[in-house]
C-alpha positions as CSV (number, residue, x, y, z in Angstrom):
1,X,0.0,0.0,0.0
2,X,1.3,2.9,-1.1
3,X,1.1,6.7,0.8
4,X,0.0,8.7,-2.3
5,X,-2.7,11.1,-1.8
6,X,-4.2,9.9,-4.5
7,X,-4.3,6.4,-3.8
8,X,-5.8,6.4,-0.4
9,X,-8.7,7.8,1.5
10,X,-7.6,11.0,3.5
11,X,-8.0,9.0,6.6
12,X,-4.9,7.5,6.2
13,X,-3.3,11.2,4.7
14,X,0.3,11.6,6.6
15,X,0.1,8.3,7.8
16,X,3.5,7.2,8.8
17,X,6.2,5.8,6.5
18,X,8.1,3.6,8.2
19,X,8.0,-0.5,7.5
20,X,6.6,-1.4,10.9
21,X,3.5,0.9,10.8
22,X,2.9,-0.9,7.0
23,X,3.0,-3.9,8.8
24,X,0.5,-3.4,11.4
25,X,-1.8,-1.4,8.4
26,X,-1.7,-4.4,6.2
27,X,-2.2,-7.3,9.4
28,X,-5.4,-4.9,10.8
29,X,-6.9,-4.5,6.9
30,X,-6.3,-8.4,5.9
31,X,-8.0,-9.2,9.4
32,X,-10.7,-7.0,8.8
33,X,-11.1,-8.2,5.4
34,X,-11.0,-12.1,6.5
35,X,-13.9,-11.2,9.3
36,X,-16.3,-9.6,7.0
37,X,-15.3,-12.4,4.7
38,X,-15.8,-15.1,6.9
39,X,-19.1,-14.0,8.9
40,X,-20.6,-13.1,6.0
41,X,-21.2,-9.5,6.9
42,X,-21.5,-8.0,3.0
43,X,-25.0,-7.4,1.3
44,X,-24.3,-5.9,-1.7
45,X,-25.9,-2.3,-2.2
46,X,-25.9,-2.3,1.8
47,X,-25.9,0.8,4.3
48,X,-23.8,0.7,7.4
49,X,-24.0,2.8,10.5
50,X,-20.6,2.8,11.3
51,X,-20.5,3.7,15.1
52,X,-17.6,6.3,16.6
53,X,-17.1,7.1,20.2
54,X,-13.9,8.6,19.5
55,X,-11.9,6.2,20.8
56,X,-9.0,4.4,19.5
57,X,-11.3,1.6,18.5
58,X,-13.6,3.1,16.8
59,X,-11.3,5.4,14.9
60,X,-9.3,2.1,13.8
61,X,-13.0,0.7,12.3
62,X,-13.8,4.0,10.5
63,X,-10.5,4.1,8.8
64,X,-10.0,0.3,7.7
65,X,-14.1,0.0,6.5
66,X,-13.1,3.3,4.4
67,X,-9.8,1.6,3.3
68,X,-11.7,-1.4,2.0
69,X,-14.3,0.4,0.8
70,X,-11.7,3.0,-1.2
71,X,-10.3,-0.4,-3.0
72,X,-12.9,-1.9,-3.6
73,X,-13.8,-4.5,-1.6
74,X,-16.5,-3.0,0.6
75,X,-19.3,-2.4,-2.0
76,X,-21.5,-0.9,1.1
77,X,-22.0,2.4,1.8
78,X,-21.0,3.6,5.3
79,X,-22.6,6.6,7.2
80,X,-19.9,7.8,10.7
81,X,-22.2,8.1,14.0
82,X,-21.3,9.6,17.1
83,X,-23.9,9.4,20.0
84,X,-23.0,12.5,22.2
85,X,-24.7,11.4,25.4
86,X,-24.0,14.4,26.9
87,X,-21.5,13.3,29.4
88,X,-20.0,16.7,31.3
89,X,-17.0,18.2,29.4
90,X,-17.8,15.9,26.1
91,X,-15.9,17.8,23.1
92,X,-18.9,18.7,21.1
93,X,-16.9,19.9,18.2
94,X,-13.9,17.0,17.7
95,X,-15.6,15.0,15.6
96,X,-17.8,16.8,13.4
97,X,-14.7,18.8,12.7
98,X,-12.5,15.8,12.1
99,X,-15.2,13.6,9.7
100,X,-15.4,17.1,7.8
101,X,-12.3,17.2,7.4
102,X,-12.1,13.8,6.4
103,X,-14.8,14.1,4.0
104,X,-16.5,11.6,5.9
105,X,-20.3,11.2,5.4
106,X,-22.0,11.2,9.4
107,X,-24.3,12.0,11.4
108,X,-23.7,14.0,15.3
109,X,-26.6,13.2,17.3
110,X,-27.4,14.6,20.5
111,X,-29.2,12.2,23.5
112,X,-28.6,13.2,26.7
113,X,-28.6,9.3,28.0
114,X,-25.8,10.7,30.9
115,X,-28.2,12.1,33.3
116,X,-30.3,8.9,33.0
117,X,-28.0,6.8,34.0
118,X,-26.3,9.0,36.7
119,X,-30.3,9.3,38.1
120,X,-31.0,5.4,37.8
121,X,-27.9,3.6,39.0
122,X,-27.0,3.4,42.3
123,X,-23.9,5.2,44.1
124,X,-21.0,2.2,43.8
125,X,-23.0,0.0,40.8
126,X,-21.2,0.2,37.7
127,X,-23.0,2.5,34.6
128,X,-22.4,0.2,31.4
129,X,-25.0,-2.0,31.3
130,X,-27.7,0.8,31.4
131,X,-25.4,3.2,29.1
132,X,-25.1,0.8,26.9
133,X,-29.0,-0.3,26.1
134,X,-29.8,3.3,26.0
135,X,-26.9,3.8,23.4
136,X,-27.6,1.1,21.7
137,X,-31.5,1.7,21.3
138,X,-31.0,5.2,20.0
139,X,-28.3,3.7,17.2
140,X,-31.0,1.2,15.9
141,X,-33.3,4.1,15.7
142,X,-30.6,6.1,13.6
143,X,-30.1,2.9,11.9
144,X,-33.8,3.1,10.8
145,X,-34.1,6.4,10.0
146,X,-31.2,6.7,7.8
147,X,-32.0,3.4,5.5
148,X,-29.1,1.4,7.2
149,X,-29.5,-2.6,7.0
150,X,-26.5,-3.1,10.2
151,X,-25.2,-1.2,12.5
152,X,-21.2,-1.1,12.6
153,X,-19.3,-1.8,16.3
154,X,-15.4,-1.5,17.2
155,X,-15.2,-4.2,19.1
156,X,-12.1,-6.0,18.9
157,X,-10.3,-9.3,20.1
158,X,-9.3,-8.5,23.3
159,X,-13.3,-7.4,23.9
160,X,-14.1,-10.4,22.5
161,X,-12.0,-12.6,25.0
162,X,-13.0,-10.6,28.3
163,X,-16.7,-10.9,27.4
164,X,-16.1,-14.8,27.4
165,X,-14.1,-14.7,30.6
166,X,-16.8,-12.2,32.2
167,X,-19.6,-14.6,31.0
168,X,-17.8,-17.5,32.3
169,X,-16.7,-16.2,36.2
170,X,-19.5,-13.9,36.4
171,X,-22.4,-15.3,34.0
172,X,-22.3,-19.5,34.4
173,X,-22.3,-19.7,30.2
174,X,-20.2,-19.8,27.8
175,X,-21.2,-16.7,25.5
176,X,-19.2,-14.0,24.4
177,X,-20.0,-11.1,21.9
178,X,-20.8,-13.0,18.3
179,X,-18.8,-10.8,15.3
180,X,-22.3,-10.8,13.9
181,X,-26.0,-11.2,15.0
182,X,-29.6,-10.0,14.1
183,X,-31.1,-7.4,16.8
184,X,-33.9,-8.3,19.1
185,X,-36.5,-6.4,16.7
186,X,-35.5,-8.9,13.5
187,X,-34.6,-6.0,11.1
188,X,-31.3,-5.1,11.9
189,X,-27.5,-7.3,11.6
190,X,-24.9,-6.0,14.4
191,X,-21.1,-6.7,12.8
192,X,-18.2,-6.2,14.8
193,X,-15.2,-6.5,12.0
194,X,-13.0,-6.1,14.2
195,X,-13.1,-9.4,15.9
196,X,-9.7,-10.7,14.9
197,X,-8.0,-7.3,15.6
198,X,-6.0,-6.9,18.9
199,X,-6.5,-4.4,21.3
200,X,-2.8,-3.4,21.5
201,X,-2.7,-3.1,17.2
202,X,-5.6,-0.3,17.5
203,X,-3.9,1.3,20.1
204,X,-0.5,1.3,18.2
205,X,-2.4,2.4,14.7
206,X,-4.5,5.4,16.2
207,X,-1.6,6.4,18.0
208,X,0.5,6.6,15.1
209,X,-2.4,8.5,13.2
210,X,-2.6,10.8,15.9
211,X,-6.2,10.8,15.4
212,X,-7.9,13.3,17.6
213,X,-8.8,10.0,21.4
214,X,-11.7,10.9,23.2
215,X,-11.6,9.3,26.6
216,X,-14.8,7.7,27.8
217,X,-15.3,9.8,31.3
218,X,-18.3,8.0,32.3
219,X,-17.7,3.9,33.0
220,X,-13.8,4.6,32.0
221,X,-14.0,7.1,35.3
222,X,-15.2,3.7,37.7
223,X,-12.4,1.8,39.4
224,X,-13.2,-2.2,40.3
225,X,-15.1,-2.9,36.9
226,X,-15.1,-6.6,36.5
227,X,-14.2,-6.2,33.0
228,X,-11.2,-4.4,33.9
229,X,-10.6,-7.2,36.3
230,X,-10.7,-9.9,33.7
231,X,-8.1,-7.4,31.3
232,X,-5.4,-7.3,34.2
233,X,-5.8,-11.0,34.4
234,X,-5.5,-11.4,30.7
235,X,-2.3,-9.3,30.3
236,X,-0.9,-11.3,33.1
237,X,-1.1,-14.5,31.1
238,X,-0.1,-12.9,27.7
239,X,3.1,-11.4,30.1
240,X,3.6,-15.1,31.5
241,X,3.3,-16.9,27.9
242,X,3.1,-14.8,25.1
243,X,0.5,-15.4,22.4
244,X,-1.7,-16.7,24.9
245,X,-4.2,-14.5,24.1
246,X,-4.5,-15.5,20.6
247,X,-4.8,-19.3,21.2
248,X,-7.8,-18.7,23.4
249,X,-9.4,-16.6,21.1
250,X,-8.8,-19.8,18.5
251,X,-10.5,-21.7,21.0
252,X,-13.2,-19.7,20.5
253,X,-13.5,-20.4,17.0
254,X,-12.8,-24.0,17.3
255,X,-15.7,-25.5,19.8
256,X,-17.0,-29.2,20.4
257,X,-20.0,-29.7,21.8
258,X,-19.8,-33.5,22.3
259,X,-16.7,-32.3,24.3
260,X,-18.9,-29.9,26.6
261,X,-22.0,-30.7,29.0
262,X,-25.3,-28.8,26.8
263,X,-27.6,-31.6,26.0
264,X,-29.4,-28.8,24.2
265,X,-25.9,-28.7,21.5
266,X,-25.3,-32.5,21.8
267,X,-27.8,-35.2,21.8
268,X,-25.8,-37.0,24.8
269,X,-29.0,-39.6,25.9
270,X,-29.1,-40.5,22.0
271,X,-25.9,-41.4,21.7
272,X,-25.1,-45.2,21.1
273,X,-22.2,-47.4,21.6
274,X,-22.5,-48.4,18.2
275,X,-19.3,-47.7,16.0
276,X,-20.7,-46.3,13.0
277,X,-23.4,-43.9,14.9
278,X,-20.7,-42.8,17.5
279,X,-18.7,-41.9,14.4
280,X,-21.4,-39.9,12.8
281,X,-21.0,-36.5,12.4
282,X,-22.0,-34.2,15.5
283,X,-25.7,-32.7,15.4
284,X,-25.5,-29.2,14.1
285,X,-26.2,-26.8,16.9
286,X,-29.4,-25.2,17.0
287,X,-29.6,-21.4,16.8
288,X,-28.7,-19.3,20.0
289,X,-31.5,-16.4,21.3
């Protein structure tokens, strides 16, 4: 991939030169590419709500969807959406100035879902849960309005991974955030195309884009999250044996449920001692609600 203003989107304008940032452009964009690919996220003539916080997530989704899409191999439109929730001291004006200058098509709107949540949850409970349904309800009514068939998450690996462990310690399942599911309602897909992406690679790309972080000063402000919990425990593996984080996340992507204990996924009082049926291929698993 070449630097040429005319041969990229101005997302990636002054993007650095060097062979290691290259790298880490190419690795995020081929495993972007592979989980649209492989989740089967692309309707052709599609609209996606692309979601942006401002974070280094989100900013690393806007520009790699925009990359694909630039060559080619995106044939969906994408429309940018920040939710400003009106959290205290939120910098109004960031990123409608930044998707301007970006030429980026979006859409700023304003939902004042901070004061709910400060007025509903209780002094020492933690706010996500409740920011994000609101959140998330008023994106699937953007979604609506503005003809979009999915709406578009950052969600990466790493958030992939501490969902699982969350759901496992705290939840008794095994669940974690799917790269792509149909809402509640019916009508709309959720993709996170980001699934194979690590955290640290976002971090490392935004931060060489110097693109213009919004701290979250809402849950990001509360101590003693679990989720935060589960990271330090995940960085303390990766630190003890490194790559361990992507051979659980292959796990994921790799179950057996005659190897697990859900007579709903495995047919365990049918099975027989008999050679031929015990060697018959496993029962496809049902859908998930």
């Amino acid at each position: 991939m070449t630097d040429a203003t005319d041969d990229i989107h101005p997302l990636f304008h002054g993007a650095p030169a060097s062979t290691e940032f290259r790298k880490l452009r190419k690795r995020i964009v081929r495993q972007t590419r592979e989980a649209v690919e492989q989740y089967g996220m692309v309707e052709k003539g599609a609209r996606w709500l692309v979601c942006l916080s401002g974070g280094k997530d989100s900013y690393t989704l806007l520009a790699v969807l925009h990359e694909l899409q630039w060559r080619g191999l995106l044939p969906v439109d994408l429309l940018a959406c920040n939710l400003d929730q009106g959290q205290p001291g939120f910098p109004a004006t960031v990123l409608p100035a930044f998707l301007e200058r970006m030429g980026v098509p979006h859409r700023i709107e304003y939902r004042d879902t901070y004061s709910v949540v400060m007025d509903k949850v209780p002094q020492g409970r933690t706010y996500c849960a409740l920011c994000s349904r609101l959140r998330r309800g008023h994106l699937y009514r953007i979604a609506r309005e503005e003809g979009c068939s999915a709406v578009v998450l950052g969600h990466h690996r790493d958030d992939i991974l501490e969902t699982f462990f969350m759901n496992l310690f705290h939840g008794g399942r095994l669940a974690t955030m799917p790269p792509k599911l149909v809402n509640e309602e019916g009508d709309l897909f959720v993709y996170r195309p980001l699934a194979h992406v690590a955290e640290a690679d976002c971090e490392r790309f935004s931060r060489a884009m110097d693109y213009p972080i919004i701290p979250c000063d809402l849950c990001g402000s509360q101590d003693g999250l679990q989720r935060q919990q589960v990271k330090r425990l995940l960085d303390q593996w990766e630190a003890n044996h490194p790559g361990r984080r992507q051979k659980m996340f292959r796990a994921l992507m790799n179950a057996r449920p005659s190897h697990l204990l859900d007579p709903a996924l495995f047919d365990f009082a049918g099975l027989a001692r008999d050679s031929l049926k015990s060697a018959a291929k496993e029962p496809e698993m049902p859908t998930l609600r």
